[in-house]
N, C-alpha and C positions, 0 to 999 in steps of 0.2 A: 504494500500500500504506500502510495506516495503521498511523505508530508506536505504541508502545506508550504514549507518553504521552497521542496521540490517543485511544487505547481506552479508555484509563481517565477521560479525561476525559468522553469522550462516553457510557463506563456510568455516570459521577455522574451525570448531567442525565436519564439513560432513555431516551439518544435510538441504544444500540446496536441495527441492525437483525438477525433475524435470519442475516440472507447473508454476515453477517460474526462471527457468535458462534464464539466458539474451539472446536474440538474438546471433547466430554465435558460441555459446559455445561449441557445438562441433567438428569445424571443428578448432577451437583456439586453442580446447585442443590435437589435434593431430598433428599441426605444435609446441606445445609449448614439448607434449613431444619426438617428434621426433629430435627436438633441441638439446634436451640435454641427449638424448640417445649417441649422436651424441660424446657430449663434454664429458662424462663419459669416452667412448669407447680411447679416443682418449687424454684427459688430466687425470684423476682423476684414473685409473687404474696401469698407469707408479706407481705416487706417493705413490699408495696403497701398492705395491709392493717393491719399496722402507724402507717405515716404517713399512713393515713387518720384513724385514730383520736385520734393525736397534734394534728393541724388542728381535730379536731373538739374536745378541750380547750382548745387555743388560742381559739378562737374562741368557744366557753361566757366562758371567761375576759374577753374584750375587752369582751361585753357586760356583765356586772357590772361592768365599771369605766368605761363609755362615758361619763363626763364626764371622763375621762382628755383634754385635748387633745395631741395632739405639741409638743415644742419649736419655738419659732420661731427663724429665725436660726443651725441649726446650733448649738443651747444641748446642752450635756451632758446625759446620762441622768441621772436623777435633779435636775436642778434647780428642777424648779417643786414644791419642795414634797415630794419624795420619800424626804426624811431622809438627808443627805448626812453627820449627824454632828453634836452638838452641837443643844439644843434639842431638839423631841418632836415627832415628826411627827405627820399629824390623823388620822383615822379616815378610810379608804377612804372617798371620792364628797362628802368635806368639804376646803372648802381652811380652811389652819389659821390662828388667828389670827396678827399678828405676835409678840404676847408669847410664845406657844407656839412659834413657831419659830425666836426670837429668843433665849432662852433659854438662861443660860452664855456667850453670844457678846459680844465688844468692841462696845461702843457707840460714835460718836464725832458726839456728838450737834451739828447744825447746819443749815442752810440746807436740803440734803439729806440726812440722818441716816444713818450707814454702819454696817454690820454686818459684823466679823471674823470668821470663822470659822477658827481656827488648823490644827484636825486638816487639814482640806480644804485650806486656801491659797483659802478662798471669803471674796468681797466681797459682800454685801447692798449692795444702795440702799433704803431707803423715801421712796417720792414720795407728800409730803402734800396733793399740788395736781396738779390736770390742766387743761388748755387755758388754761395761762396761760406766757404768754412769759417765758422765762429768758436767758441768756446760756451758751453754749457754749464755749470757746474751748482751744487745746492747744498748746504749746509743749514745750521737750528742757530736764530737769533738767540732764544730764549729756551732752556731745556728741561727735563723731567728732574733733575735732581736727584736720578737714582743710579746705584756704580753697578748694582747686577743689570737694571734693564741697560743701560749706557744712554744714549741722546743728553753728552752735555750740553749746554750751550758755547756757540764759537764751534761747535762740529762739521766738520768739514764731511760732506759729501763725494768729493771728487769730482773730476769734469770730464766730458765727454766733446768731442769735435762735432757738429752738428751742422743742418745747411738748413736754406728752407728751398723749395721747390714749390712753383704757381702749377696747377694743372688745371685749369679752366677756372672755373669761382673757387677750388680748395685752393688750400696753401699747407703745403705736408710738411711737418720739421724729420728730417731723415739722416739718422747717425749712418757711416759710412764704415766699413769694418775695415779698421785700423791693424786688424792682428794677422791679415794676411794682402801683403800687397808687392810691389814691381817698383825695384829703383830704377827698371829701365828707362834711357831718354826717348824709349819709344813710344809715341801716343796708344796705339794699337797692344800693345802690349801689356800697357798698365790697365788699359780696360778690359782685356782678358781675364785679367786676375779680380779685377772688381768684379765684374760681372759673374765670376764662377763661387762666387760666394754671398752670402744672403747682409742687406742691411738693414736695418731697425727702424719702422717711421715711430715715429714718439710720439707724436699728436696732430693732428688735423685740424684746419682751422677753416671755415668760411670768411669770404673776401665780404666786411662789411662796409668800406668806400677804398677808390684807390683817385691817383692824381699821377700822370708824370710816371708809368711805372712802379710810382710807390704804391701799397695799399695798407689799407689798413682791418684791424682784425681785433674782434672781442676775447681779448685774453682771458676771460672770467673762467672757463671750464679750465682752462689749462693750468691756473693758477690754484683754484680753489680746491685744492686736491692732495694728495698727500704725495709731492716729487721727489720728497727726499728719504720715502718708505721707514719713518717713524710709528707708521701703525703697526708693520709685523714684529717690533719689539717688544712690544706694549703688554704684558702678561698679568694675571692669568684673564682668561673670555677672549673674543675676537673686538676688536676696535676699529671702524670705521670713522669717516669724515662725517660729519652735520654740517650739510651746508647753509641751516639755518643758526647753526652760531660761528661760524664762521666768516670771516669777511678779510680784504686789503689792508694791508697797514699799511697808511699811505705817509706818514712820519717817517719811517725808515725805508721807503722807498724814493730810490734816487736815479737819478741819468745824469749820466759824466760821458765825456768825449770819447773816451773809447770802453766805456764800462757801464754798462745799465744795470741796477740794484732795485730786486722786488723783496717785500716782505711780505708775508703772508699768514695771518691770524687763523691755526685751523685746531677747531676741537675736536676731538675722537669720543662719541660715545660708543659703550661697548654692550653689548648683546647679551654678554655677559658677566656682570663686575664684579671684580675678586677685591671684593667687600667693602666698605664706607670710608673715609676716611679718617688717618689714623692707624689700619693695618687691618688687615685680613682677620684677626682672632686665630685662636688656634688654641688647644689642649693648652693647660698651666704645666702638664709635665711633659711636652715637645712631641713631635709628632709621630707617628706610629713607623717602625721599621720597615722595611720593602721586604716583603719573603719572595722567597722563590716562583717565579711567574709573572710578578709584579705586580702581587694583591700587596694590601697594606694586612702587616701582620704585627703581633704585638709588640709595642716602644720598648726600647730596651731603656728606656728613663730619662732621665735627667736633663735633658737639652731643655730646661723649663722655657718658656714662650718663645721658642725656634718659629714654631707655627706661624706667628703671625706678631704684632707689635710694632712699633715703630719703622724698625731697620727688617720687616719681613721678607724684602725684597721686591714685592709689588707694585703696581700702579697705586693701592688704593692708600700705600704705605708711606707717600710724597704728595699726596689730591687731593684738595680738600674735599674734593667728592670721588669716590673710587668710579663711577661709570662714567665720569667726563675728564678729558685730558686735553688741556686746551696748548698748545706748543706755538713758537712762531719759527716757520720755516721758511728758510732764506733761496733766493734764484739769483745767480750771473748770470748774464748773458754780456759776452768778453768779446772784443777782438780779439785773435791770434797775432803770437810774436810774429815778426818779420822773419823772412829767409836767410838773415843773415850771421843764426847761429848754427855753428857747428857741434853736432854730437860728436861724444868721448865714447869708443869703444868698452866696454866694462871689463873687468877680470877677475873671476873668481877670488884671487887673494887678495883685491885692493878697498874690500867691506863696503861696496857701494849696493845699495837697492837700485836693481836697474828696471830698462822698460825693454821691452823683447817681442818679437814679431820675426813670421815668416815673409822672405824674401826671395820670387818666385821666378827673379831674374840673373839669381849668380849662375858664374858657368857649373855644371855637373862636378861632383865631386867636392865642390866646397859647403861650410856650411850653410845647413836656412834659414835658422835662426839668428838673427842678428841682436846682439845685446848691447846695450848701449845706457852710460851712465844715467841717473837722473840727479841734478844740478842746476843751481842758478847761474845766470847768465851775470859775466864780469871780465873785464876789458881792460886792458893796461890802455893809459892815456898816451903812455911813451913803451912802443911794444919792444923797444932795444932794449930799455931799460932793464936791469936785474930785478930790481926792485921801482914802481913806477905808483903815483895814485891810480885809482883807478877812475876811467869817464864815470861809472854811475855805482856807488858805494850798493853792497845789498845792505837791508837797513830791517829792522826789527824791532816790532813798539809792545811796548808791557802794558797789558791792560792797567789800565788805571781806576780800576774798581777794588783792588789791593790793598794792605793796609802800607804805609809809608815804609815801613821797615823792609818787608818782604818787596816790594816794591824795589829799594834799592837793592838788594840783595839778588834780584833779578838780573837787572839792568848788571850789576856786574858780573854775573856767572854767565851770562847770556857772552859779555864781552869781552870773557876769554878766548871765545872761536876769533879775533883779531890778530893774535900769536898767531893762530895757524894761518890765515891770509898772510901775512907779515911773511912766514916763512916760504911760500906762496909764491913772492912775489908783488903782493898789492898792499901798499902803505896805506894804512887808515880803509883798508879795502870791507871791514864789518862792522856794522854801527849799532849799538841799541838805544835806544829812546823810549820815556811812557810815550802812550799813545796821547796827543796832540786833542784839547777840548775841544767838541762839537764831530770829530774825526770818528765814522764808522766802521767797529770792529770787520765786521762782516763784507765790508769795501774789499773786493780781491786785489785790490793795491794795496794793502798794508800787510806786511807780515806781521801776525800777531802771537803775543805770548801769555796765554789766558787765566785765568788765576780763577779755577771753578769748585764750586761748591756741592757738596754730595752729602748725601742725609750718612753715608759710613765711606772709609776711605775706599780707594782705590789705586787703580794704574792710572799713571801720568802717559802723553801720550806728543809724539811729533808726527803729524800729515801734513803731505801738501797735494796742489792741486797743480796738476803738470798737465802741458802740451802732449799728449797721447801721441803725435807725428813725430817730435824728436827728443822726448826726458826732458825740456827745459822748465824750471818749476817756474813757476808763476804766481803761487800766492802760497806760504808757510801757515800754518796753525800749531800753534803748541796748546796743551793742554796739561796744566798743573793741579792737582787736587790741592784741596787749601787745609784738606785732610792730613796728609803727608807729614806736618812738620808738626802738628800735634799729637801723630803716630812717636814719631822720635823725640818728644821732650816727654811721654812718659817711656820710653823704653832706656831713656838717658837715665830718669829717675827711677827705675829699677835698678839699674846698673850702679850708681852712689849711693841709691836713699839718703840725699842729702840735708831729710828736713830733720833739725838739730830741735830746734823749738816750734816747729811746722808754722811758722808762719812768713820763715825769709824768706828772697826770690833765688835762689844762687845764678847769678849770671852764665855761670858754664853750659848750664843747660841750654838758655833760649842761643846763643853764642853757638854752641853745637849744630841746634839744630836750622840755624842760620847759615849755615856752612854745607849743611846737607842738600840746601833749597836752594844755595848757588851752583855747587854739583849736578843736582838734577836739572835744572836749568838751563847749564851747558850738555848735557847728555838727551835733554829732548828736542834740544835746537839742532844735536849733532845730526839730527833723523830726519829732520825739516832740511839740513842741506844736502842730505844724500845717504848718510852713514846708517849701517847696522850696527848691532852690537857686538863689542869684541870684549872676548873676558878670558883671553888667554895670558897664564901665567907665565909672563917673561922673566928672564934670570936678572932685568935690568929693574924691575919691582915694579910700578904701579905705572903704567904706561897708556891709559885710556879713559877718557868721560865715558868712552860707550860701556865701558863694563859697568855692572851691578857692585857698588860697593858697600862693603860691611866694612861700620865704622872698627879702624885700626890701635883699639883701647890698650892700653899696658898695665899690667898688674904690676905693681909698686913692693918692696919689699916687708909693708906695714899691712897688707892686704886691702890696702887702698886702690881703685883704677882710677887712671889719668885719659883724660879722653880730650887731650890739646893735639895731639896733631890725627884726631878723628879720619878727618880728610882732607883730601889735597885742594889747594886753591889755586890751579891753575889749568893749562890745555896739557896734556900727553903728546908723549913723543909719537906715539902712533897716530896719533887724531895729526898730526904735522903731517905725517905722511900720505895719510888719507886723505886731506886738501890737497897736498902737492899734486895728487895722483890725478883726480877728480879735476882743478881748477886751473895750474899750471897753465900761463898761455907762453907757447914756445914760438920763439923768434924763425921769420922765414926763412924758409933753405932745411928743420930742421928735422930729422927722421921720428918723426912723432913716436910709434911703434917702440921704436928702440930706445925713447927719452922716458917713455913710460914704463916700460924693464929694466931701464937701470934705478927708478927710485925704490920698486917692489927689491930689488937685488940688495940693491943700498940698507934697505928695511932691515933683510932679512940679515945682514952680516951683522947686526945689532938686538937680533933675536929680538926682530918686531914685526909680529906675524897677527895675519887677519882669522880667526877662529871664533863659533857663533851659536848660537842658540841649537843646530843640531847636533853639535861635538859634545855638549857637556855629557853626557848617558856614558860615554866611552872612551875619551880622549881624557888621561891623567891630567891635565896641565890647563883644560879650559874649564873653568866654575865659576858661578854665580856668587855673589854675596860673599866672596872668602877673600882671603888673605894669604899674599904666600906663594910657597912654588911645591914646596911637597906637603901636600895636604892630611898625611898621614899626620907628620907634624903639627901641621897646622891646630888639627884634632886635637891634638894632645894638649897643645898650650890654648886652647878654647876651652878645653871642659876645666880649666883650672881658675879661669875666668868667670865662668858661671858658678863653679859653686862658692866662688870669692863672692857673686854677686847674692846667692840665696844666701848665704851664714846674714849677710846684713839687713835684707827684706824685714820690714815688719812694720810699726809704725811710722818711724824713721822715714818709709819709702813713702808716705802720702800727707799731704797738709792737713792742721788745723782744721778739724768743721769738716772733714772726707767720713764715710762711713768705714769704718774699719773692714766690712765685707768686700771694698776697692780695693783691698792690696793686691786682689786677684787680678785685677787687670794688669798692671806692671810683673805681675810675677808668672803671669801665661809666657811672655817673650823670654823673661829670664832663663825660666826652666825648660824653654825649645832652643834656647840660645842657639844650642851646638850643632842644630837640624841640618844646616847650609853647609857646614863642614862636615856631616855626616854623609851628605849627598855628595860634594865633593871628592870625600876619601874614597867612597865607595865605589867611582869612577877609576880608581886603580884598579881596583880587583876585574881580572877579566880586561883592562883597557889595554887598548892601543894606541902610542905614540905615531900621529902622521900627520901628514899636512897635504895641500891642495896641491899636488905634483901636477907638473908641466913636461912632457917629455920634451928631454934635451936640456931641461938646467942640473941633470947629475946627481938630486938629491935621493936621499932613499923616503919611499911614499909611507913607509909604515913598517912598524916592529912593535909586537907587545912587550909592556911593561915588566920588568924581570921580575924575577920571581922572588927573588928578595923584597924588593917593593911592595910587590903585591903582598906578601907573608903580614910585612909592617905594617900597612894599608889596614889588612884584617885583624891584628891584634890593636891599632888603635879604634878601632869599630870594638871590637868587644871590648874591649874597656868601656866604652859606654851602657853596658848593656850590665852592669854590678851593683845590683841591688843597691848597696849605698849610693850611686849614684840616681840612681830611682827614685829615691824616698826626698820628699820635703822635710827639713829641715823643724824641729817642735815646737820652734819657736812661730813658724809660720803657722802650722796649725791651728796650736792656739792662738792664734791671731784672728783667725777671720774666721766669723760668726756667719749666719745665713743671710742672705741678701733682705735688706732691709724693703718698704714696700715704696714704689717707685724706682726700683734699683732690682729691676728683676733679671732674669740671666739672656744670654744674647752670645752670638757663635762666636764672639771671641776668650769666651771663657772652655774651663773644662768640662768636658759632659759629666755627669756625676749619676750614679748608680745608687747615692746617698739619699734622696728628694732633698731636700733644703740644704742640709747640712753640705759641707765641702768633703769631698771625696779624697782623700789622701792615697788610693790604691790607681785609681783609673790615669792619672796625669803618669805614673809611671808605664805604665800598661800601653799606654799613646808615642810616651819616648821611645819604648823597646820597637816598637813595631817601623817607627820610621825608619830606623839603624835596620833592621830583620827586612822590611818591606825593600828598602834599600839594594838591598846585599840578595835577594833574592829574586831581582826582576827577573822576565821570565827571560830576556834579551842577554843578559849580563847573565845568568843561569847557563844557556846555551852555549856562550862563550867560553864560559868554565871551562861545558867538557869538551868544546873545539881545541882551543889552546892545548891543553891536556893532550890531546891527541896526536897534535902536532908535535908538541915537547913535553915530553912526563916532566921534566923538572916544574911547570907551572905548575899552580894550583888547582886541580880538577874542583868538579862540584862536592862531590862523596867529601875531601879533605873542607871546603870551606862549612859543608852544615856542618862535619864533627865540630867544627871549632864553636860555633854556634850554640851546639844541642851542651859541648862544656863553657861557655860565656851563660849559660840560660842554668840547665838541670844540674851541673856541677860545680857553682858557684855560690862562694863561702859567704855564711852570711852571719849576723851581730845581734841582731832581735828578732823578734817575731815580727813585728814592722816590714824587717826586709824579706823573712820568709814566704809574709801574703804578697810583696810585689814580687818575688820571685818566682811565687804558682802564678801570677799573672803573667809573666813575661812567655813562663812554659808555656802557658795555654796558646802566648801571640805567635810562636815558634808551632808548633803544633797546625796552625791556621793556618799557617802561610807554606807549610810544606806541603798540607792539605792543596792549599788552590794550586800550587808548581804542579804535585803529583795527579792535578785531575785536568788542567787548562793549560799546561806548558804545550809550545809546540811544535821541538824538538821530542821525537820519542827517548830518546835516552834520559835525555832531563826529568822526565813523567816518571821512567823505569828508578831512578838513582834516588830519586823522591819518596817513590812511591816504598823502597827498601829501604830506607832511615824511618820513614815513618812503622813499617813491622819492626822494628829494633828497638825504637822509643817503649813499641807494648810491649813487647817482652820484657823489657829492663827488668831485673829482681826486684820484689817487694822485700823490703828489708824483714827481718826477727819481728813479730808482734814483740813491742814493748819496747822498740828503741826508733820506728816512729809516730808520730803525732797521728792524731786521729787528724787533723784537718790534711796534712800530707795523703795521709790514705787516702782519702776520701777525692785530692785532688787529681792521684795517683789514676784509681781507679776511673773517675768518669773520664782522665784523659786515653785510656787503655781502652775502653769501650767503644770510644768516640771513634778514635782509630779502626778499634776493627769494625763498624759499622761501614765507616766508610771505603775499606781495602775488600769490604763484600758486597758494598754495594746493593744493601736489600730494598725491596721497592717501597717500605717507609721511609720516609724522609729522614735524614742526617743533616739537621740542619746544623750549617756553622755557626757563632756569635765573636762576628772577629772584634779587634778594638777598636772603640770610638776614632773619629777623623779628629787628626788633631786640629786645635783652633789656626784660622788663618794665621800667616807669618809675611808671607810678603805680601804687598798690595791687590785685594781683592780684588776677583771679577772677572780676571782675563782667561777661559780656556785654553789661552794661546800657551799658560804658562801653568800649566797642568803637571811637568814635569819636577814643579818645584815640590810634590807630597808624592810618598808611596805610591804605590799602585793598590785601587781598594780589594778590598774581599767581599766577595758576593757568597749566597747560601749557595748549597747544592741539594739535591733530591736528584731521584729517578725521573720522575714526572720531569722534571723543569731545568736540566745541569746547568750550574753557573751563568743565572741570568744575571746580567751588566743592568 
């Protein structure tokens, strides 16, 4: 029997037969359609006749105006010409001049001429030129003020080469593809190459009056939009434009003779907003752990308001309303340099960021990639001269939103890059200056140095904005956190605890850290003229702005540290060489080529080598944050430093009127002091000594690190990994009480397994693993048993865990204090042979792991009665643990590795993910080692 839903489905389709029509349904169906024969005739045919008539006006009308075209691009009604207000529109089937529809309107006459329209809230462009190359570029007047989502203000977008093309009433702005092209002098040829590859129109515009070839164009859609893609930052929900709160900023919008400047007021509401402003909210004791799969499974504690709270890290956590983010984002619209700069070939050893493109006209056999410096343009006045001024200084302005002090402290770190023109060749060839009143930041004619504000610190940052056709920059942006220098006056004052009666200022500190902000200064300016970072350890000692430096403290014989020659105040001999390379302009006649190998030559017989952000994992001699040339060393006289600095920590270390539960903040960096140098040393074990070889200059490319090294390397790593070095100090302890209310915890503290109280076992448990996490990547693992293989005298893998499993389970301890950080360490040890033994991926490394870990279970259980119950007990579940996992049974083995430690260097950046362990994730059957 078919239900009723069946019936009515089966009469929508027409497929009821009659053996099954209901009772009366024919005689239904003849009053039902005689009904409505009834109401067609009589209502529905009027109408019909009606909206026939209606169409047929409609469409009389379209043809009188069929040169009408539609808007392109989603443009508003009425914009091409249709008299929006202001000025006099043309006479149906003419488009009107500019002067007539220009007419009453703000001029702001320049490079591209802009037209206001006040009634409207409309922006005219007139483009006096077509198919010829400009500059594009977009950047944030005003920004979010957050370092996780990033959009500071002064954020440089980058610029692209762009043209505009007329094709009938459109006008198409169309980027040209720059990454593969024909230095042939042959016309035919370089269109070959253009044309075999796709270019990008960007936006469409409708001609709303022209004059003379010119026309002009309602730039409202193309403005009122998001060009500088600040919406897909913008987390958590999706964030879109409102183009009804949004509008022109017509204040900070300018035209200059060869530079037109738009601002642009745009709020994003979001569809979905990650919560009110203020923060997100979140659990009081931090958010719940990731299990296996990616569900949220039970918090392992303590990260009390991680969740959400001020510094949560979201939109809503910097808004005054979490679903509106109102931003001002910036447009150039540039001429292009002239043809009469000459690109610099690049060269891997000479630490220049270059600009690189296929070249589809060398002969066969040669390269096609062409690299070439990226660099500002600078000119000797007298090109004989050795030393000459130069026709047009490059020049660089300090924001002057700064406080005085930091201010000058700029302007002079900034003008140490003058040494290096100086050596150069160009006398007074680099200039800084504050920025000049009424002078706009955002003007692609000033290189700026931006002094930015962030709700938690972050990374400082140098972009510019370069000619895409040949590396020449064009406009620098620096970017300073204002964070930074109050990161380092309390990590100064952990280092002294200089408050005697907590109420002095001691000068050393702000002085320090005035000295840091001139360093960094010079080091983000170094990026804005070309330079990467170099952080290799030369024998000649501190040789570069672009390295990362950890200030250079001395421990005093009274266990005092001295922190006066912190850092250096000047430019590096290699940053000399780097300008020479990059800026040198050589007198005619002279073999360029060859003038440019002998300064790299010259470099290197001074052991002044270009080494970078990919070398630190493996190369002994380049590291971040350290000090030094043998970092084994280095280690050793760091951790004697740190615990110089915790015996002092306590009151001492915070002012009058501080809550005693803040010693915690100065005492996170103390007790990670030795992180940088841990990471450092660890780069022996397993590394290799090489450099950027050239065939034909003779040198050898690469030899690992002897085995002696390496041996020392690993015994100063486990010296860190000794219980007493684990534990905080009693006096600290007692010291800090629970976070008082407004003063609750935030991820630069330790996680704590305690709730309120301060955890005394977990900050140890966080050290071991960075040392252990360190020393065990799966990269440097690999390498182990390579090396090994090659030369038994190096250190295989199997020789560095022993050393390990005795630095961890056979290390001598003083209290029971040291014995619970020392089952913690086990457990960290334990975890990280686990994830080597299940995700390494070398199989050997899996194999060599996977057999230390059955050796750890077997280990003997001592005599009942000599030891502790908590030993046994830690004993045993870590014996369990193990064999659950080397069987692999299909219930889950979840691991509980150790907290992440709190940030150490400048948050935020991905890019520098390398500076922490590598994390531990669970495993199961179901779900192995989800990331």
């Amino acid at each position: 029997m078919m239900s009723m839903y069946g019936a009515r489905a089966a009469a929508s389709s027409g497929a009821l037969s009659r053996s099954i029509r209901p009772t009366g349904y024919r005689s239904v169906s003849r009053s039902f359609i005689a009904f409505f024969s009834y109401r067609i005739r009589t209502e529905v045919l009027p109408m019909l006749r009606t909206f026939i008539a209606f169409v047929t006006v409609l469409a009389l009308a379209g043809i009188a105006s069929s040169r009408e075209t539609p808007a392109l691009h989603a443009q508003t009604p009425g914009a091409a010409g249709q008299g929006r207000g202001g000025g006099q529109g043309a006479p149906a089937g003419r488009t009107p001049s500019i002067e007539d529809r220009t007419a009453g309107l703000q001029k702001l006459d320049g490079y591209f001429p802009l037209y206001w329209e006040e009634r409207t809230g409309t922006l005219f462009v007139e483009i006096p030129r077509f198919d010829a190359d400009f500059l594009y570029a977009t950047g944030l007047s005003a920004g979010l003020g957050s370092n996780d989502i990033g959009l500071d203000r002064g954020q440089e977008g980058g610029g692209r080469v762009v043209r505009f093309q007329r094709i009938g009433p459109k006008v198409l702005m169309i980027q040209p593809n720059m990454s593969f092209r024909s230095t042939s002098r042959n016309p035919a040829e370089r269109k070959s190459v253009e044309d075999s590859f796709a270019k990008s129109v960007l936006f469409g515009f409708t001609v709303a009056a022209e004059s003379n070839g010119h026309v002009l164009v309602d730039a409202s859609d193309f403005l009122l939009r998001d060009f500088h893609g600040a919406g897909g930052a913008l987390r958590p929900g999706t964030f879109r434009v409102d183009r009804t709160r949004s509008a022109i900023d017509m204040p900070n919008t300018k035209a200059f003779p060869k530079n037109t400047e738009i601002d642009v007021m745009l709020t994003f509401a979001a569809d979905a907003a990650g919560g009110r402003g203020g923060g997100g909210g979140g659990p009081a004791q931090g958010p719940p752990a990731i299990s296996p799969g990616g569900a949220a499974g039970p918090g392992r504690g303590g990260r009390g308001g991680f969740g959400g709270g001020l510094f949560s890290g979201t939109v809503a956590s910097v808004t005054p309303t979490g679903d509106a983010v109102t931003l001002l984002e910036h447009m150039s619209l540039v001429e292009l340099p002239d043809g009469n700069y000459k690109p610099r070939v690049d060269d891997p050893r000479a630490g220049y960021g270059g600009l690189s493109f296929v070249d589809y006209s060398v002969p066969i056999g040669e390269p096609m990639v062409q690299r070439w410096v990226r660099r500002h343009r600078i000119e000797k006045r007298d090109p004989k001269a050795a030393v000459s001024e130069p026709v047009k200084p490059i020049v660089y302005y300090v924001d002057s939103g700064g406080p005085d002090d930091v201010k000058k402290a700029l302007v002079e770190g900034a003008g140490w890059w003058n040494q290096a023109f100086e050596a150069a060749g160009f006398r007074n060839g680099f200039k800084v200056d504050v920025l000049p009143e009424g002078a706009d930041p955002m003007d692609i004619r000033y290189n700026m140095i931006n002094w930015v504000h962030r709700s938690t610190r972050g990374w400082s940052s140098g972009a510019t904005v370069a000619d895409p056709r040949t590396g020449e920059i064009i406009k620098a942006t620096v970017t300073l956190g204002s964070l930074r220098d109050r990161q380092d006056y309390m990590i100064f004052e952990g280092l002294l605890s200089p408050y005697t009666t907590g109420s002095e200022r001691p000068p050393v500190l702000y002085e320090t850290a005035l000295k840091r902000i001139r360093q960094l200064a010079a080091h983000e300016v170094g990026h804005t003229l070309g330079l990467g970072h170099n952080y290799y350890d030369s024998t000649k000692g501190w040789i570069s702005v672009m390295d990362y430096p950890h200030p250079l403290e001395k421990l005093k014989d009274d266990g005092t540290i001295d922190l006066s020659e912190a850092y250096q105040a000047r430019i590096g001999d290699w940053d000399k060489i780097a300008i020479k390379y990059g800026y040198s302009q050589f007198s005619e006649g002279t073999n360029e080529p060859a003038a440019l190998t002998k300064i790299l030559d010259e470099a290197w017989a001074q052991d002044l080598r270009y080494m970078t952000n990919q070398d630190t994992d493996s190369h002994p001699r380049v590291d971040q944050w350290s000090n030094g040339v043998n970092q084994a060393e280095e280690l050793t006289r760091l951790m004697k430093v740190r615990r110089a600095a915790l015996t002092r920590i306590g009151e001492h270390t915070i002012r009058t009127g501080a809550p005693m539960a803040t010693i915690e903040e100065p005492l996170v960096p103390i007790f990670m002091y030795h992180r940088y140098a841990v990471e450092a040393a660890a780069s022996m074990v397993a590394g290799q000594d090489y450099i950027y070889s050239m065939r034909g200059d003779g040198r050898v490319p690469t030899k690992w690190v002897s085995g002696a090294e390496q041996r020392a390397a690993l015994e100063a790593l486990a010296s860190t990994l000794r219980p007493s070095e684990l534990t905080m100090p009693k006096s600290v302890l007692d010291a800090i009480p629970p976070r008082p209310p407004g003063f609750g915890m935030h991820r630069e503290l330790f996680a704590r397994a305690t709730g309120d109280t301060f955890d005394p076992i977990t900050p140890g448990a966080i050290a071991a693993d960075v040392t252990i996490g360190f020393v065990l990547q799966f990269d440097r693992a690999a390498r182990m048993v390579a090396q090994h293989a090659v030369d038994p005298s190096l250190p295989g893998l199997d020789e560095v865990i022993d050393r390990l499993v005795q630095a961890t389970f056979d290390a001598p301890i003083a209290s029971e204090y040291e014995a619970e950080v020392r089952r913690a360490e086990e457990q960290v040890l334990v975890d990280r042979l686990t994830w080597l033994a299940e995700a390494a991926s070398l199989p050997q490394a899996r194999a060599i792991a996977s057999l230390k870990l059955a050796t750890l279970a077997q280990r003997g259980m001592p005599v009942t009665g000599t030891i502790t119950f908590a030993d046994r007990a830690h004993k045993e579940v870590l014996a369990a643990g193990i064999k659950r996992f080397l069987e692999r049974p299909a219930d889950v083995a979840r691991l509980m590795p150790a907290p992440d430690a709190p940030p150490g260097a400048p948050i935020g950046d991905p890019g520098m993910d390398w500076l922490s362990p590598p994390p531990i994730c669970g495993w199961s059957a179901a779900h192995p080692w989800v990331w």
